[in-house]
Legacy VTK file of the C-alpha trace (Angstrom):
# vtk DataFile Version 3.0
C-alpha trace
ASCII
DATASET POLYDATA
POINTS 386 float
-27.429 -15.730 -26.879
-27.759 -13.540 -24.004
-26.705 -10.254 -23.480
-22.521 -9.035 -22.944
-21.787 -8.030 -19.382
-22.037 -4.861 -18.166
-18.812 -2.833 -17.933
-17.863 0.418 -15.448
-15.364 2.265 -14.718
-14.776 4.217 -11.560
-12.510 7.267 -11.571
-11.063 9.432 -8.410
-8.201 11.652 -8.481
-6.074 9.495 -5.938
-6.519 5.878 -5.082
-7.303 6.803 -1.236
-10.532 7.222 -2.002
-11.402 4.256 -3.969
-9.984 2.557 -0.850
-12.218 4.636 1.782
-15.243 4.732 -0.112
-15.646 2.383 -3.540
-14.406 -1.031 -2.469
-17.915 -2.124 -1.633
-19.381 -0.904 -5.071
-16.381 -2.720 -6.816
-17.193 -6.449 -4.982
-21.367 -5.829 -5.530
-21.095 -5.152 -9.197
-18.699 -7.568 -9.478
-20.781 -10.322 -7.481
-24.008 -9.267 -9.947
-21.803 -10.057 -13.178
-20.180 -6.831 -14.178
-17.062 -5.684 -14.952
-15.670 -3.201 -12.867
-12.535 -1.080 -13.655
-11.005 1.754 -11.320
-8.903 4.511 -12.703
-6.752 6.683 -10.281
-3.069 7.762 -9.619
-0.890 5.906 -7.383
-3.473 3.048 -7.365
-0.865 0.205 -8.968
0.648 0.692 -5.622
-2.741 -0.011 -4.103
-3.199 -4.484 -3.171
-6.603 -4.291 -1.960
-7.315 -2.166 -5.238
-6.190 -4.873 -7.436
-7.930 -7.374 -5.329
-10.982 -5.712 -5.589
-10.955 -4.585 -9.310
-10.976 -6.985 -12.747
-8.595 -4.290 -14.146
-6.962 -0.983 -12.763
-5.183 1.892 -14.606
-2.621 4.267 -13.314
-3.019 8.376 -14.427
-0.465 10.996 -13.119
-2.487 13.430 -12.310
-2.565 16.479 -8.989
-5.811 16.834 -6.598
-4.979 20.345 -7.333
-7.238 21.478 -10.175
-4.728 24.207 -11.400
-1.945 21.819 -11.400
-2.566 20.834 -14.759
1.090 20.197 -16.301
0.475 17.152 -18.350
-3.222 18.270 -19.206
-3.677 16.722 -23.239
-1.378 13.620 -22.063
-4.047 13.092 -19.770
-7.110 13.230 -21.840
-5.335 11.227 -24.695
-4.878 8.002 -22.050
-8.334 8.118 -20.919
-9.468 8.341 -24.422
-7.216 5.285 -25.221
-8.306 3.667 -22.557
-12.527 4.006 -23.172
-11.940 3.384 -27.163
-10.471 0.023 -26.016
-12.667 -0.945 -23.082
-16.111 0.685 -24.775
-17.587 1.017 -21.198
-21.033 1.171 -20.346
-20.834 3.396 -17.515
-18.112 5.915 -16.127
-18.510 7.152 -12.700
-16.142 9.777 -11.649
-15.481 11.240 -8.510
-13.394 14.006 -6.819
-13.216 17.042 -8.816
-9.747 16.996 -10.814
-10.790 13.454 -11.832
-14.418 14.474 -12.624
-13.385 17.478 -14.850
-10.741 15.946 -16.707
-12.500 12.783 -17.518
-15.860 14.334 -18.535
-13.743 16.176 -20.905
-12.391 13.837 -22.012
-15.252 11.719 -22.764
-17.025 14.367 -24.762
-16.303 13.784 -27.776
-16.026 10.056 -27.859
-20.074 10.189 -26.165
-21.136 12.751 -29.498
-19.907 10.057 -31.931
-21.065 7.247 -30.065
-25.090 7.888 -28.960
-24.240 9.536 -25.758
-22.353 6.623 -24.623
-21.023 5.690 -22.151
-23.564 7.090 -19.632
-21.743 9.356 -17.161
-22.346 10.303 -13.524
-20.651 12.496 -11.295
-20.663 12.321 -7.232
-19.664 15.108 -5.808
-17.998 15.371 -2.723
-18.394 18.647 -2.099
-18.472 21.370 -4.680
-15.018 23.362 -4.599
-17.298 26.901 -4.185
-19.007 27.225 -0.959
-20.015 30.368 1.081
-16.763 31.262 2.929
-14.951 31.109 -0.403
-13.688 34.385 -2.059
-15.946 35.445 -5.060
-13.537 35.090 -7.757
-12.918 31.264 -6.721
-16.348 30.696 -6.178
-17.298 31.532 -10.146
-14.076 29.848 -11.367
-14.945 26.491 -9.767
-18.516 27.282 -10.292
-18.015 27.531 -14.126
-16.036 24.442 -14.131
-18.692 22.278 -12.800
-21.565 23.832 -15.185
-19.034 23.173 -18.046
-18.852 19.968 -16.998
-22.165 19.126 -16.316
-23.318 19.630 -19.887
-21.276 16.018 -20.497
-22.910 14.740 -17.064
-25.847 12.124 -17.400
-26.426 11.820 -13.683
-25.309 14.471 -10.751
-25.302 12.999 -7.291
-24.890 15.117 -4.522
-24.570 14.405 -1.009
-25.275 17.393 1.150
-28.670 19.537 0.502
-26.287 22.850 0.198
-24.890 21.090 -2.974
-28.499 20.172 -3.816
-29.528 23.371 -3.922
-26.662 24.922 -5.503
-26.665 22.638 -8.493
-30.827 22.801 -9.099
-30.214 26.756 -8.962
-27.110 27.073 -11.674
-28.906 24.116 -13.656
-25.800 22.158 -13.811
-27.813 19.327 -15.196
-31.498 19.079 -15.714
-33.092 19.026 -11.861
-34.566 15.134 -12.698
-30.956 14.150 -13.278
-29.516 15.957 -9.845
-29.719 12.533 -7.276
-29.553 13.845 -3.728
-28.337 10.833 -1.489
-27.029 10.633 2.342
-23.463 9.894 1.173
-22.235 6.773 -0.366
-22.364 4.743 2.807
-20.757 2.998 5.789
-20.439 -0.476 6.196
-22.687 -0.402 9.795
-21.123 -4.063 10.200
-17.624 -2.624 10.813
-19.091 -0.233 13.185
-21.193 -1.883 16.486
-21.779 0.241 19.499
-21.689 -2.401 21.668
-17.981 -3.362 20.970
-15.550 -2.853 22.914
-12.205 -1.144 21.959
-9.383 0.132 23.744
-6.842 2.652 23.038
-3.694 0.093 23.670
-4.773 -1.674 20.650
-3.604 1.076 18.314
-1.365 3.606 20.480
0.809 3.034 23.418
1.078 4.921 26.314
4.102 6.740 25.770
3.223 8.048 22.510
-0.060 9.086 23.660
1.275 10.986 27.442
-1.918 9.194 28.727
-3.276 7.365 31.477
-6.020 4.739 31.601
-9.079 6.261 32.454
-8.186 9.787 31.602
-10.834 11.746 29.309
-10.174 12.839 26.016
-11.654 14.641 22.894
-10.957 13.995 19.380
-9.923 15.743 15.936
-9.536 13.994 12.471
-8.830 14.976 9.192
-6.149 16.206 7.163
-3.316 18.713 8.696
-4.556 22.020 6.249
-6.180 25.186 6.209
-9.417 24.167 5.574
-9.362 21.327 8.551
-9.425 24.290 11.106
-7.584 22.400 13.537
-6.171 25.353 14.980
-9.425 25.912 16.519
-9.700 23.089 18.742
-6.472 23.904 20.150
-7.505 27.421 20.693
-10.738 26.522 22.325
-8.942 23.869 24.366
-6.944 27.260 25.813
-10.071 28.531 27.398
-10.390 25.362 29.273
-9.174 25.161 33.068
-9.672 21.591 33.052
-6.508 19.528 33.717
-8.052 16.378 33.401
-8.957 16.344 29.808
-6.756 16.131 26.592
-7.132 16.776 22.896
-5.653 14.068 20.421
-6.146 15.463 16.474
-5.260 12.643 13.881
-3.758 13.822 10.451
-1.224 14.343 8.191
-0.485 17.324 6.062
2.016 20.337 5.680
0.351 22.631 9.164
2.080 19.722 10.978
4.352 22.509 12.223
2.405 25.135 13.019
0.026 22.843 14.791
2.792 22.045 16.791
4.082 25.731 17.463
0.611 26.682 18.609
0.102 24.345 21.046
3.732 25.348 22.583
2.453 28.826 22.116
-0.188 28.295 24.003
1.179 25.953 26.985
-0.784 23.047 25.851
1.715 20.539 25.572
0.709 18.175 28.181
-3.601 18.371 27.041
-2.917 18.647 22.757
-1.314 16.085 20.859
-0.920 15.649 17.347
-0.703 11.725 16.087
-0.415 10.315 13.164
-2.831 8.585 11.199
-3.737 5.585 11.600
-5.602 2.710 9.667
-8.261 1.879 12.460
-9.363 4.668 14.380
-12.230 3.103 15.967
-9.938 2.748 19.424
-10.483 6.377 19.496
-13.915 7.116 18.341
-15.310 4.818 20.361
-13.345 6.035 23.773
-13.426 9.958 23.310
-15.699 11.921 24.724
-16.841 13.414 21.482
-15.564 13.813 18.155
-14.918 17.537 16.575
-14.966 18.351 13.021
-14.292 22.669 12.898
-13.584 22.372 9.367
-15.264 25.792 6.579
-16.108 22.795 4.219
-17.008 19.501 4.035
-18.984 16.867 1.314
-20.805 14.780 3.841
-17.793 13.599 6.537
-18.002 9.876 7.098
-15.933 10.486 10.236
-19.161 11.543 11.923
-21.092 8.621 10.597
-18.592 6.934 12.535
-18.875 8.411 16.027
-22.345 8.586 15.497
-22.452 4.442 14.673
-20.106 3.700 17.664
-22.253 6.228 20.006
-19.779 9.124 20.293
-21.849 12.539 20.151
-20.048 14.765 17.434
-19.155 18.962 17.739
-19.076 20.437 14.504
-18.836 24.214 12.919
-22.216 24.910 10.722
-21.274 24.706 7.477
-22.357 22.374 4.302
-22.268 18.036 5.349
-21.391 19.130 8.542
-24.897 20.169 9.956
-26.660 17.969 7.143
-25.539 15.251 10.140
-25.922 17.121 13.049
-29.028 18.926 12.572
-32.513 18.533 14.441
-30.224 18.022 17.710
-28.560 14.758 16.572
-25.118 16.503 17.695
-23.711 20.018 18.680
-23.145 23.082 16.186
-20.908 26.429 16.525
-20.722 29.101 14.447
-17.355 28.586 11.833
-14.506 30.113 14.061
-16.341 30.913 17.282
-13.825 29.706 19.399
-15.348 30.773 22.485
-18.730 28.569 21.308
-16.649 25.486 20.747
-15.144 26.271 24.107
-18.257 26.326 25.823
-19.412 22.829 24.062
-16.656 21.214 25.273
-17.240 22.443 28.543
-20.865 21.376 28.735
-19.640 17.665 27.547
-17.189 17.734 30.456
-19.651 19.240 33.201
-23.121 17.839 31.532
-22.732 14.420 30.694
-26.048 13.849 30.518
-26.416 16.177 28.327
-25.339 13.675 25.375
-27.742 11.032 25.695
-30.477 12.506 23.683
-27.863 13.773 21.073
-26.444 10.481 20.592
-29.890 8.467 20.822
-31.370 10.556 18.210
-28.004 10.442 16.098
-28.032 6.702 16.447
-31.407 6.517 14.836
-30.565 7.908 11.448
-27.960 5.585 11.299
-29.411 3.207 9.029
-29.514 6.048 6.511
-25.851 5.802 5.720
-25.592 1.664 5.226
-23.335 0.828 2.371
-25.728 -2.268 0.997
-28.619 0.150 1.035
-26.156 2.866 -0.957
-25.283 0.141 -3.564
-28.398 -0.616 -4.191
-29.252 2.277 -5.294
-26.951 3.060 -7.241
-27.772 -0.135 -9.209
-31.284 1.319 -9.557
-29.971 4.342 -11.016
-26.878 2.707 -13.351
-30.107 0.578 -15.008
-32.208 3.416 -15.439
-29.480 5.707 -17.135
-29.293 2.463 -19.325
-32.699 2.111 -20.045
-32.756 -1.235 -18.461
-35.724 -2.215 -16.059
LINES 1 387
386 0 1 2 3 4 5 6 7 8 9 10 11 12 13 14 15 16 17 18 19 20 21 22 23 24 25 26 27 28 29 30 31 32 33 34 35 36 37 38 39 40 41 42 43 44 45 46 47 48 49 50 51 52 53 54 55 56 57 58 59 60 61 62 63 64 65 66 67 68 69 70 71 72 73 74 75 76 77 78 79 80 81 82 83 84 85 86 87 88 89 90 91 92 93 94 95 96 97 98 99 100 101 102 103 104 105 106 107 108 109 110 111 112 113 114 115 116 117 118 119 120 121 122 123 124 125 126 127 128 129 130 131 132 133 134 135 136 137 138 139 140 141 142 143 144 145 146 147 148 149 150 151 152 153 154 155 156 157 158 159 160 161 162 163 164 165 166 167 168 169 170 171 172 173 174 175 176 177 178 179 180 181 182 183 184 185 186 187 188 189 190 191 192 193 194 195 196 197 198 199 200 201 202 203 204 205 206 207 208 209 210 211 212 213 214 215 216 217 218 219 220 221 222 223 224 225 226 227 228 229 230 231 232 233 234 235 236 237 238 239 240 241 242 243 244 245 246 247 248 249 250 251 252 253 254 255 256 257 258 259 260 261 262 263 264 265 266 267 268 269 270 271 272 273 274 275 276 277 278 279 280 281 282 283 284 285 286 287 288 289 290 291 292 293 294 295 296 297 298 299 300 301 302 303 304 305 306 307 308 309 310 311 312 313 314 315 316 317 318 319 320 321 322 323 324 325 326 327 328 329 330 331 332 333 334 335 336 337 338 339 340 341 342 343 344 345 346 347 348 349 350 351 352 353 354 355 356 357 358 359 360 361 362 363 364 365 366 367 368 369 370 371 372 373 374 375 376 377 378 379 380 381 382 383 384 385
C-alpha cells in the first residue's frame, strides 16, 4: 500500500500575500500530489485562493502584532483546525501569523514527536537599525520565543541572516538564507511592449505621450517614505518630468497636502493601485523605493526583469538588490542624494545601461520554479525523506 499524501498548510496574516507570493507553491505541491491548505483572514473572499487551494480557512486576526483582542480564540481555531487535518508541514509567514501559529502549535508538536515540522519565512524582521531600542528588543524577543517552536528559519535578506545566526533564533544549520521566494520571470519579458493607456487614461494621469516619468510603489505609510520623493522632486527644475507614486494607505492626505505645499501639483501624482503595474515599470524612467525597511521588495525584481534601473535608500532587501552597482543607493532620508540621482537619470542616460545590464543578469536568481524547488528540497529533508 503506498504511502498517504503529503499535507501543508500555509499561513499569512492577510490573504494579499498568499495572492502576491504563494499561488505558485500552492499549484506545484499540488501538481506533485500534496495537499495544500492556506490559512489567512479575509481569504474566503479571495476566488483565485480557492481556486488554487484543496481547502482554505478564514482567522480574524490584525497585521498589527499588539492588536491582539481575540488572542486564545485564535489559538483554539488553529488548534482545532491541525488536530483535525494532522498536517505534515506548516509554513507560516508574516509576523502576526508566524507568532500566533507557532504558539499555537507548541504544544500539539510536544505530544506529537515534534510534528508537524514548522518553518518560518520571514519577510523582514519587525527590529531593524532605525528602530527605537525598546521596539527593537520587544520584537526581537518575540521572534527568539518563537523560534524555539521553529524547525526551519528562512530568511531573505543577509541583514536578517545575520541577525538571526547572532541571537541564535534557531540553530545556524536550520537558518535557510534564500533570494526571496521568487518571480514568475515568464510574466515579466523585457522585450514586451506595454503602454500606459492600457491601465490609466490620460486625464487621470495629467500626461502626455512621450513625456518622462519616475515611479513610486508601495503602501501610503510612514515607513514607505514617500514623502521623500516628493521632496527630492522639489529640488528639481525640470518641467518635463513627473512623479507618479502607486498606493493606498491612511498618508493619502498628507501626501496630497505636501505636494500642494510644495507647488508640485502638475509633476506629483498620487494613483491608486492597480492590479498590473507593468504599464508603468516598464515605461518609467526608473523605479524608487525610499522606504527605512524592507524584506526583499519584489517591486525591484520587477523593474529590474522589465529593464527599468531602480533608486533605492540603503537599508536591509533594499541594497541586498542593488548592490555591486546593479542599481543606485542614497543614504535613508538624504533628500538632496535622491535629488541628485534623479538628476543624473534625467541628464545621464547612459549612465543606466551598465546598472540595468548587470541587474538583468542576476535575474535568474529570483525565478519562482527555481524557488519551489527548493523549497521541496528542504520540506523532504525536515521530513526525513530523500
Amino acid at each position: 500500500m503506498g504511502r498517504k499524501s503529503r499535507k501543508i498548510l500555509f499561513v499569512t496574516t492577510v490573504s494579499s500575500t498568499i495572492r502576491a507570493f504563494l499561488l505558485p507553491y500552492a499549484d506545484y505541491f499540488r501538481r506533485k500530489g500534496w495537499e495544500v491548505h492556506a490559512l489567512s483572514k479575509e481569504i474566503e473572499n479571495c476566488r483565485v485562493c480557492q481556486r488554487s487551494f484543496d481547502r482554505v480557512f478564514e482567522i480574524d486576526w490584525s497585521r498589527n502584532p499588539l492588536e491582539l483582542s481575540n488572542f486564545f480564540s485564535l489559538i483554539s481555531r488553529i488548534r482545532n483546525i491541525e488536530n483535525t487535518e494532522k498536517y505534515d508541514i506548516v509554513h507560516v509567514h508574516t509576523p502576526v501569523a508566524a507568532f500566533l501559529t507557532r504558539l499555537a502549535l507548541h504544544k500539539i508538536r510536544c505530544q506529537n514527536g515534534n510534528y508537524p515540522k514548522v518553518f518560518y519565512t520571514a519577510h523582514g524582521f519587525h527590529f531593524f537599525r532605525c528602530r527605537s531600542f525598546i521596539e527593537n528588543w520587544f520584537f526581537l524577543f518575540l521572534e527568539k520565543l518563537a523560534g524555539s517552536w521553529t524547525d526551519y528559519l528562512i530568511v531573505i535578506n543577509r541583514e536578517d541572516e545575520e541577525t538571526a545566526k547572532r541571537f541564535s533564533m534557531v540553530p545556524n544549520s536550520r537558518i535557510i538564507w534564500i533570494s526571496g521566494i521568487g518571480l514568475d520571470l515568464k510574466h515579466f519579458q523585457p522585450e514586451t511592449e506595454f503602454s500606459l493607456s492600457e491601465t490609466a487614461s490620460a486625464e487621470e494621469l495629467n500626461f502626455e505621450p512621450g513625456e518622462k516619468f519616475f515611479l513610486s510603489i508601495g503602501e501610503l505609510n510612514f515607513g514607505k517614505r514617500h514623502e521623500d520623493s516628493i521632496s527630492a522632486f522639489s529640488k528639481l527644475n525640470s518641467t518635463d518630468c513627473k512623479l507618479f507614486i502607486i498606493g493606498e494607505g491612511a498618508l493619502r492626505k498628507r501626501l496630497e497636502e505636501l505636494r500642494l505645499e510644495k507647488n508640485l501639483t502638475d509633476k506629483v501624482k498620487i494613483l491608486n493601485y492597480r492590479n498590473d503595474i507593468r504599464p508603468f515599470l516598464k515605461n518609467a524612467l526608473a523605479l524608487i523605493i525610499s522606504s527605512e525597511r524592507e524584506g526583499l521588495p519584489r517591486i525591484i525584481m520587477e523593474a529590474q526583469a522589465l529593464g527599468t534601473p531602480v533608486i533605492g535608500a540603503n537599508v536591509r532587501g533594499i541594497k541586498d538588490l542593488l548592490d555591486g552597482g546593479a542599481g543606485f543607493l542614497f543614504p535613508l532620508g538624504n533628500v538632496d542624494a535622491l535629488a541628485g540621482l534623479i538628476k543624473r537619470i534625467l541628464c545621464r542616460p547612459e549612465s543606466v545601461e551598465n546598472v540595468k545590464e548587470k541587474a538583468f543578469l542576476r535575474i535568474h536568481q529570483y525565478d519562482v520554479s527555481k524557488m519551489v524547488e527548493y523549497h521541496e528540497v528542504l520540506y523532504k529533508k525536515a521530513l526525513g525523506e530523500p
